[in-house]
PyMOL CGO cylinders between C-alpha atoms (Angstrom):
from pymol import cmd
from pymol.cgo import CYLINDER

trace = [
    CYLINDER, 17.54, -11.07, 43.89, 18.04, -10.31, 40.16, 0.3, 1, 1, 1, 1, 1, 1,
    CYLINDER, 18.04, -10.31, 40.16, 14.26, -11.14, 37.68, 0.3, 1, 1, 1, 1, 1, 1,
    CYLINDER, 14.26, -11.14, 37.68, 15.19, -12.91, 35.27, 0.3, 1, 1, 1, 1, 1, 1,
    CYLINDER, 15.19, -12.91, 35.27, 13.03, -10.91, 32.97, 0.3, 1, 1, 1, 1, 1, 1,
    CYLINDER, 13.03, -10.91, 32.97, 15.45, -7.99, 33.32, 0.3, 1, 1, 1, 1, 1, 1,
    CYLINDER, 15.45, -7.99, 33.32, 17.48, -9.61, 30.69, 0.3, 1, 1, 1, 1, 1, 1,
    CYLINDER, 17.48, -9.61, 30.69, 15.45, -9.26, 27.74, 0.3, 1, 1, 1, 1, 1, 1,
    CYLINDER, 15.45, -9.26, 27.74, 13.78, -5.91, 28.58, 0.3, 1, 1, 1, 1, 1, 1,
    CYLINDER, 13.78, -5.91, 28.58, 15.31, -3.60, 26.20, 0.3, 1, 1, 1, 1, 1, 1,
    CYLINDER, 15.31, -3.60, 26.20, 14.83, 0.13, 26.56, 0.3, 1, 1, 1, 1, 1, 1,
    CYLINDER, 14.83, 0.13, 26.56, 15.84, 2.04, 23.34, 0.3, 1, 1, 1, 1, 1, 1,
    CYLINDER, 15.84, 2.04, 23.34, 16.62, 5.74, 25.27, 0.3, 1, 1, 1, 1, 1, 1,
    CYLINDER, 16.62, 5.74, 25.27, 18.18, 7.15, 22.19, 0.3, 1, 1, 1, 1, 1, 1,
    CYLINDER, 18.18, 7.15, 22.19, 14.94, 6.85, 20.39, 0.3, 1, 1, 1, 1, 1, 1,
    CYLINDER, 14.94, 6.85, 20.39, 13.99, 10.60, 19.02, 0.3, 1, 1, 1, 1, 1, 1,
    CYLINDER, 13.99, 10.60, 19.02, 10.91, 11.66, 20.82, 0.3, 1, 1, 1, 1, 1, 1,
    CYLINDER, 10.91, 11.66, 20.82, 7.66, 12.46, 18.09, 0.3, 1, 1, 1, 1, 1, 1,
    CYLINDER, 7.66, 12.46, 18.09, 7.44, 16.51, 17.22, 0.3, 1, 1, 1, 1, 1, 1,
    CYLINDER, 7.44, 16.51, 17.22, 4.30, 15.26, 15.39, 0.3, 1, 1, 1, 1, 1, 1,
    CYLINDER, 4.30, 15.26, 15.39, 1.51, 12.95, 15.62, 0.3, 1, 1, 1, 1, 1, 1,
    CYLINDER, 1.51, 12.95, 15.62, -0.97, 12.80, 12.87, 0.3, 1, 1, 1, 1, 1, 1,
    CYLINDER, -0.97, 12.80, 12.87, -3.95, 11.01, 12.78, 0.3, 1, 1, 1, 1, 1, 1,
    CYLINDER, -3.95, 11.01, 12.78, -5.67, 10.06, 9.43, 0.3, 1, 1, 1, 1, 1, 1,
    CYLINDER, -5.67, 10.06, 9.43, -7.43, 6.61, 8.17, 0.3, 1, 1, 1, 1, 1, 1,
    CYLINDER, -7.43, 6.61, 8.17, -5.87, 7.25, 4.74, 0.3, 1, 1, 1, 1, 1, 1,
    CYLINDER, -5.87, 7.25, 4.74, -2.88, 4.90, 4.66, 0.3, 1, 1, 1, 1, 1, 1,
    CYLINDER, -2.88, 4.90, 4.66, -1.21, 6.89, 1.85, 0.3, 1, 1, 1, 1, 1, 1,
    CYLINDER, -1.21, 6.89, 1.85, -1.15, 10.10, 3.64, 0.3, 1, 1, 1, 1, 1, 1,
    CYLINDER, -1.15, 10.10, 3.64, 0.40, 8.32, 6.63, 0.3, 1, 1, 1, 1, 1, 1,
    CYLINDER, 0.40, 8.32, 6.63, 2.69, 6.45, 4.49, 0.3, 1, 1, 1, 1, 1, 1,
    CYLINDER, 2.69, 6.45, 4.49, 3.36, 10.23, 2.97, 0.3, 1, 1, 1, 1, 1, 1,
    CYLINDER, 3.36, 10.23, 2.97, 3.65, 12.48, 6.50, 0.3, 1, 1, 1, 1, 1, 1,
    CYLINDER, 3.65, 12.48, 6.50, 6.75, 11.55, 7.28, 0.3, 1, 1, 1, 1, 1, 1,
    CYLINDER, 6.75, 11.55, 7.28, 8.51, 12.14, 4.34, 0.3, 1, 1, 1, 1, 1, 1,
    CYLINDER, 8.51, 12.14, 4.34, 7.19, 15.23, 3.85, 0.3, 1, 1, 1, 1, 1, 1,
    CYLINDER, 7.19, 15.23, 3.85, 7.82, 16.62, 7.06, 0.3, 1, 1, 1, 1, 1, 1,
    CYLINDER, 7.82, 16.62, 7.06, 11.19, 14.80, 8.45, 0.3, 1, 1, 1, 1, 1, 1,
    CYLINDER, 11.19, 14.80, 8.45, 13.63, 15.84, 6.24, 0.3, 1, 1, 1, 1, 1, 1,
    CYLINDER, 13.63, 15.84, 6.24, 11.98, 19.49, 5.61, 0.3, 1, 1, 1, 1, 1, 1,
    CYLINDER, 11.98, 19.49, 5.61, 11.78, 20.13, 9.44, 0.3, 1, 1, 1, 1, 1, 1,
    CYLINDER, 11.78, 20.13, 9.44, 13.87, 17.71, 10.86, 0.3, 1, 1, 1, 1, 1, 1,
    CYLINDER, 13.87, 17.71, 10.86, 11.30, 16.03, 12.92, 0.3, 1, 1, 1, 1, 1, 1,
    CYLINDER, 11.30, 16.03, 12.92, 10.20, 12.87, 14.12, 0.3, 1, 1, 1, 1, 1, 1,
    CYLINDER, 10.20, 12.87, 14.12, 6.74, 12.24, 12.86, 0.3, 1, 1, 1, 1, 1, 1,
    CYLINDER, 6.74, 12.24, 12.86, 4.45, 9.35, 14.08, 0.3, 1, 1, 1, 1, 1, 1,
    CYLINDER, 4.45, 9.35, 14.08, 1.25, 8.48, 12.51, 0.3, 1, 1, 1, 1, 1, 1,
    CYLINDER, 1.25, 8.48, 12.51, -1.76, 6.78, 13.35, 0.3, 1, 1, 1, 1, 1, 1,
    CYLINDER, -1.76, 6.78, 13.35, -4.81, 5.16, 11.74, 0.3, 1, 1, 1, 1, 1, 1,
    CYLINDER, -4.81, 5.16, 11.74, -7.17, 5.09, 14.31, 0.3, 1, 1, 1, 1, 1, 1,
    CYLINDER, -7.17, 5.09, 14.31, -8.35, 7.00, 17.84, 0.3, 1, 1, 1, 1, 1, 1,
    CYLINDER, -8.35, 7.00, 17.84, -7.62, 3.91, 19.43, 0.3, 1, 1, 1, 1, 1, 1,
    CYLINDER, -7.62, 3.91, 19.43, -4.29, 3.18, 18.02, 0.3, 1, 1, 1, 1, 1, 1,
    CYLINDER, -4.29, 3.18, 18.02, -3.70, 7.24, 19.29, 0.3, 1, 1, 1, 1, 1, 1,
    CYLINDER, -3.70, 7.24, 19.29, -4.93, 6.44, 22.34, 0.3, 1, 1, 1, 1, 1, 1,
    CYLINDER, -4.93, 6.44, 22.34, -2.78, 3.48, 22.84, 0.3, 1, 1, 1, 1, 1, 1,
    CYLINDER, -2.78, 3.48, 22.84, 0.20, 5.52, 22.61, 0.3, 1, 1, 1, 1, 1, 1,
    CYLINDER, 0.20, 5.52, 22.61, 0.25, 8.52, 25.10, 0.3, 1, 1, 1, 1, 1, 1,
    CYLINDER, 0.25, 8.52, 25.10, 3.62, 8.84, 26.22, 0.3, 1, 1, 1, 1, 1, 1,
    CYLINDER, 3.62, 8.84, 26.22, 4.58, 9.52, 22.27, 0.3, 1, 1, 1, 1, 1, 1,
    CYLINDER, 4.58, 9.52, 22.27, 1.05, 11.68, 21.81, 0.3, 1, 1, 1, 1, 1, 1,
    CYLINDER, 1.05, 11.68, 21.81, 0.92, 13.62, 24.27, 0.3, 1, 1, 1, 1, 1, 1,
    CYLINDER, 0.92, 13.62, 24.27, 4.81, 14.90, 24.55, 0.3, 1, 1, 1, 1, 1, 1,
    CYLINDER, 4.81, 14.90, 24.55, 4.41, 16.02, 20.87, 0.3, 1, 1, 1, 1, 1, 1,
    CYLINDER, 4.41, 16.02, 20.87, 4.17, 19.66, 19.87, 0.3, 1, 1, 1, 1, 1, 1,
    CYLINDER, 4.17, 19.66, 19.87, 2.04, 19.28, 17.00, 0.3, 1, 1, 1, 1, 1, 1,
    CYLINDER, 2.04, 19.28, 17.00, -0.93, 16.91, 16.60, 0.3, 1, 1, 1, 1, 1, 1,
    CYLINDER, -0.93, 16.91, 16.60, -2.63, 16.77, 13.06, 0.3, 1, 1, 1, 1, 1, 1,
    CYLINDER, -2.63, 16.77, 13.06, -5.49, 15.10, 13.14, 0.3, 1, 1, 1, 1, 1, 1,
    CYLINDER, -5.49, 15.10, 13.14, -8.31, 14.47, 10.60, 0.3, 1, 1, 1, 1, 1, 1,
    CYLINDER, -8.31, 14.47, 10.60, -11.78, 14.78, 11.20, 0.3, 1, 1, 1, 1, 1, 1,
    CYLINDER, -11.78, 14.78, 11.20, -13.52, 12.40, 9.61, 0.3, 1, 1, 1, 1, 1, 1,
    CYLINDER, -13.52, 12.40, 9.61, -11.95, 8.67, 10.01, 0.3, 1, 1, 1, 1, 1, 1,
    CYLINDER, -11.95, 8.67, 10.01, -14.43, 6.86, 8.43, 0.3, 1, 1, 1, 1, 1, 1,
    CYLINDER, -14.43, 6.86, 8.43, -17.93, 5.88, 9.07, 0.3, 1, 1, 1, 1, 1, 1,
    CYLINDER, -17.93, 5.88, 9.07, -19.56, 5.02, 12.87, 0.3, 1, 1, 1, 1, 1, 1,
    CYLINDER, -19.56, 5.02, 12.87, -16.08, 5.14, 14.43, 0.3, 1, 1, 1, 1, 1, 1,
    CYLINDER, -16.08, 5.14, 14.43, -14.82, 7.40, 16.46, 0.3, 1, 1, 1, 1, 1, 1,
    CYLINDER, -14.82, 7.40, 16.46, -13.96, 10.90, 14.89, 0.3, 1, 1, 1, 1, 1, 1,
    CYLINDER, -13.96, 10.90, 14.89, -11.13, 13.55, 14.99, 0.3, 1, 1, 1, 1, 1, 1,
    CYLINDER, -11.13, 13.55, 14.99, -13.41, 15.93, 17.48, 0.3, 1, 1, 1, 1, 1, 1,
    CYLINDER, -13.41, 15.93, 17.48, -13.18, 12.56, 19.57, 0.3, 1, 1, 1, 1, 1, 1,
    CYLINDER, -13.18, 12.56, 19.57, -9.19, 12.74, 18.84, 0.3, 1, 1, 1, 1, 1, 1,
    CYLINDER, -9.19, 12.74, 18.84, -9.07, 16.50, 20.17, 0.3, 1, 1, 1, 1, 1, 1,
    CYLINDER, -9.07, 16.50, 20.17, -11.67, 16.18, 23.34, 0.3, 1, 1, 1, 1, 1, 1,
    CYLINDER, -11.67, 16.18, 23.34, -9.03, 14.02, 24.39, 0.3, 1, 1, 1, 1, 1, 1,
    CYLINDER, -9.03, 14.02, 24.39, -6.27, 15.36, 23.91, 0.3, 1, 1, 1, 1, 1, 1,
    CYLINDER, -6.27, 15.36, 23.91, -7.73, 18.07, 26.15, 0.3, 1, 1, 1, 1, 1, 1,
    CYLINDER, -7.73, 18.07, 26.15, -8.71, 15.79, 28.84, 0.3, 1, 1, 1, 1, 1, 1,
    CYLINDER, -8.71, 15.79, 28.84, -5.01, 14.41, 29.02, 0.3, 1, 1, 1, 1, 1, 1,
    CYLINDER, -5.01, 14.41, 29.02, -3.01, 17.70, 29.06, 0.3, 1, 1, 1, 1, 1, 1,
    CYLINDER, -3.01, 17.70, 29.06, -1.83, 17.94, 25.91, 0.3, 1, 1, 1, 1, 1, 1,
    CYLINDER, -1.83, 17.94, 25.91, -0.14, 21.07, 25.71, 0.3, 1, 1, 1, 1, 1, 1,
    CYLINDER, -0.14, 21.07, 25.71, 0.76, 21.34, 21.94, 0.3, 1, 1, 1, 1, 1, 1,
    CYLINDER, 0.76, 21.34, 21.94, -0.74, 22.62, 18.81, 0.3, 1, 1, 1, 1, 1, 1,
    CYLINDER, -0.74, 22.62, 18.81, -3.82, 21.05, 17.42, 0.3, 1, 1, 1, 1, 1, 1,
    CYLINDER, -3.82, 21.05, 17.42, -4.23, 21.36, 13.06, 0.3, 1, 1, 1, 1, 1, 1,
    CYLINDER, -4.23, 21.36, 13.06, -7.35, 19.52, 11.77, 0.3, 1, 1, 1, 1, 1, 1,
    CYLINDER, -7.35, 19.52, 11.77, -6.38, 18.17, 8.34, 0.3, 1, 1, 1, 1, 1, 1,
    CYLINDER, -6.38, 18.17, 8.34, -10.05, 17.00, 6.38, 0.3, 1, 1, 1, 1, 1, 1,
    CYLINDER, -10.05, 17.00, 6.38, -11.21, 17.72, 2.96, 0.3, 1, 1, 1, 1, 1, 1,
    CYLINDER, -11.21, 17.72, 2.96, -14.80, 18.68, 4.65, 0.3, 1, 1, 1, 1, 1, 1,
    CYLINDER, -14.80, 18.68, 4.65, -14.64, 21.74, 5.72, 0.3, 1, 1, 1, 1, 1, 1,
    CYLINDER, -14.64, 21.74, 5.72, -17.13, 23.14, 3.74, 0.3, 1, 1, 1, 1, 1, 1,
    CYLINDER, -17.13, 23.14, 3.74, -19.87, 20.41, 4.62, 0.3, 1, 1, 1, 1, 1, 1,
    CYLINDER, -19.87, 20.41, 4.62, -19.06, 18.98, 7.76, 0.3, 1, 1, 1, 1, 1, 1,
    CYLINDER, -19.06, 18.98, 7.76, -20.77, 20.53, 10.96, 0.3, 1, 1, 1, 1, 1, 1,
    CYLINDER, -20.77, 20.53, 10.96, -17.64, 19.52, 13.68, 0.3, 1, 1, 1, 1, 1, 1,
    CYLINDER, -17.64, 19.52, 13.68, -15.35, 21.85, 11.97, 0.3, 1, 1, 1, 1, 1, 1,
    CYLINDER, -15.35, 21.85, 11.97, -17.13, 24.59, 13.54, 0.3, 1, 1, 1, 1, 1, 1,
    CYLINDER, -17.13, 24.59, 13.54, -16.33, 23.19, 17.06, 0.3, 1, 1, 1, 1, 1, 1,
    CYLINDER, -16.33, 23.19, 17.06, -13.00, 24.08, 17.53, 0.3, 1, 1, 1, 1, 1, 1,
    CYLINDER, -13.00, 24.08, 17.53, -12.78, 27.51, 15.82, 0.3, 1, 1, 1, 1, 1, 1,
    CYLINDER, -12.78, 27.51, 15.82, -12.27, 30.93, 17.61, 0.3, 1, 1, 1, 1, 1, 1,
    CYLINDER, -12.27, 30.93, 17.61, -10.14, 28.28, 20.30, 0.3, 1, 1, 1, 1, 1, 1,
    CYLINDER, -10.14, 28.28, 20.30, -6.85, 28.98, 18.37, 0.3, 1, 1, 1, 1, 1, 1,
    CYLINDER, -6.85, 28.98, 18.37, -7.11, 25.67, 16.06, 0.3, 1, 1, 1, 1, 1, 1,
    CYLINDER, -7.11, 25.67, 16.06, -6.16, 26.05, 12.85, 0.3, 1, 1, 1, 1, 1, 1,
    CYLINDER, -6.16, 26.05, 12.85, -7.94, 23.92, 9.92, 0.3, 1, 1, 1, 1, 1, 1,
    CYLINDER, -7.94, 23.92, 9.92, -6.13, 22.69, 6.91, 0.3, 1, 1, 1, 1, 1, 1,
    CYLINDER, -6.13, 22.69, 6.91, -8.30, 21.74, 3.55, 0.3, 1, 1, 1, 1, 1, 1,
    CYLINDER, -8.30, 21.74, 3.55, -7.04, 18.84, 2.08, 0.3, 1, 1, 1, 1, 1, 1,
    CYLINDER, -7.04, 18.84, 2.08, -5.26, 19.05, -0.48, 0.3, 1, 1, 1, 1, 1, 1,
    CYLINDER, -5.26, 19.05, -0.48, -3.04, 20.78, 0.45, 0.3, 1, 1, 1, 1, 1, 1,
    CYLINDER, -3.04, 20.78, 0.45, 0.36, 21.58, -0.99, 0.3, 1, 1, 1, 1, 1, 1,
    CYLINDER, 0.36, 21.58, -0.99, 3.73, 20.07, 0.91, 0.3, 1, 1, 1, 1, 1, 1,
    CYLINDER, 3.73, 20.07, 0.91, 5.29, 23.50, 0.94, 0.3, 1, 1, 1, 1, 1, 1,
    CYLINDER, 5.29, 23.50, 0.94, 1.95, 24.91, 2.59, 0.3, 1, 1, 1, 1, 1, 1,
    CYLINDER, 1.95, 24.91, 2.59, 1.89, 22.00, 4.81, 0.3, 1, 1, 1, 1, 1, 1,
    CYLINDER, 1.89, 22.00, 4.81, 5.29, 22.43, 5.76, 0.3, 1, 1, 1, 1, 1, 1,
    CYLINDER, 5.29, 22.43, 5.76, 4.70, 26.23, 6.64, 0.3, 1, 1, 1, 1, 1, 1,
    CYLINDER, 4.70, 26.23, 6.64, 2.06, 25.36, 8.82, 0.3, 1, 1, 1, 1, 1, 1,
    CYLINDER, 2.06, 25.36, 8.82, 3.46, 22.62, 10.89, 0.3, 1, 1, 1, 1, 1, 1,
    CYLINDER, 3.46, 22.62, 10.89, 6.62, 25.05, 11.25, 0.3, 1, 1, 1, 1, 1, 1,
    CYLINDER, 6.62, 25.05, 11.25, 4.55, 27.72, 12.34, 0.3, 1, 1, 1, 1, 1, 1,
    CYLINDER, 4.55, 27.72, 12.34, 2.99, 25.45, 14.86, 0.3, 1, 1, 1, 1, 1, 1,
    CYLINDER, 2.99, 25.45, 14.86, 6.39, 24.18, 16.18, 0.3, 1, 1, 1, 1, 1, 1,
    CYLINDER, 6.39, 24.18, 16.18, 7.69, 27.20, 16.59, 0.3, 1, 1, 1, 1, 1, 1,
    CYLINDER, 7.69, 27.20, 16.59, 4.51, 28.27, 18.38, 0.3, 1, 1, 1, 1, 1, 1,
    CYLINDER, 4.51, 28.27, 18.38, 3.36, 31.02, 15.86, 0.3, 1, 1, 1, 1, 1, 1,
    CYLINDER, 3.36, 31.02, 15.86, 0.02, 31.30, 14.82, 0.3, 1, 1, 1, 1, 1, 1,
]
cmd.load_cgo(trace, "trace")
């Protein structure tokens, strides 16, 4: 018996799998990620706002082989320590950068050193950024 529905489902199977998530409530860094890294590493890069919008997209997340994620996204909501724990609790098997302009001042950053994590301070340059996320990809550290 053929479902009806079959006929408008629409699986895209040539869509390029994400090399890199990155998670960041600015909208002009997302907006920004991509073209940075695309054309330098020739990469798919997917970017997110929110933990929850993260979370609502594992298949993408957790195949990637970099996640950049930012520590601080904004007041009482859920952080990018939250963003890492799980990631951990769901396999993820790729490299983790934390991207944040606090990491000076801001107590979490201490969390995930000595566990092979490296932290980026914002700003940084696209040519360093671009060094580091091609480090990461190629599994360096």
């Amino acid at each position: 018996m053929k479902k009806p529905w079959l006929n408008d489902l629409h699986i895209d199977m040539t869509q390029e799998q994400a090399s890199v998530v990155f998670l960041d409530d600015s909208e002009d860094l997302r907006a920004l990620m991509p073209l940075v890294l695309e054309p330098a590493l020739g990469v798919k890069c997917m970017c997110f706002g929110s933990l929850m919008e993260f979370e609502e997209h594992p298949n993408d997340v957790l195949r990637a082989k970099v996640a950049i994620l930012d520590i601080n996204l904004g007041p009482n909501v859920p952080d990018g320590i939250d963003a890492f724990n799980w990631l951990v609790a769901h396999g993820f098997h790729g490299k983790i950068l934390f991207f944040t302009g606090h990491t000076r001042t801001v107590p979490q950053v201490e969390v995930p050193q000595g566990t092979g994590i490296e932290i980026l301070e914002k700003p940084l340059q696209p040519g360093q950024l671009i060094s580091h996320v091609r480090r990461a990809l190629n599994g360096n550290p």
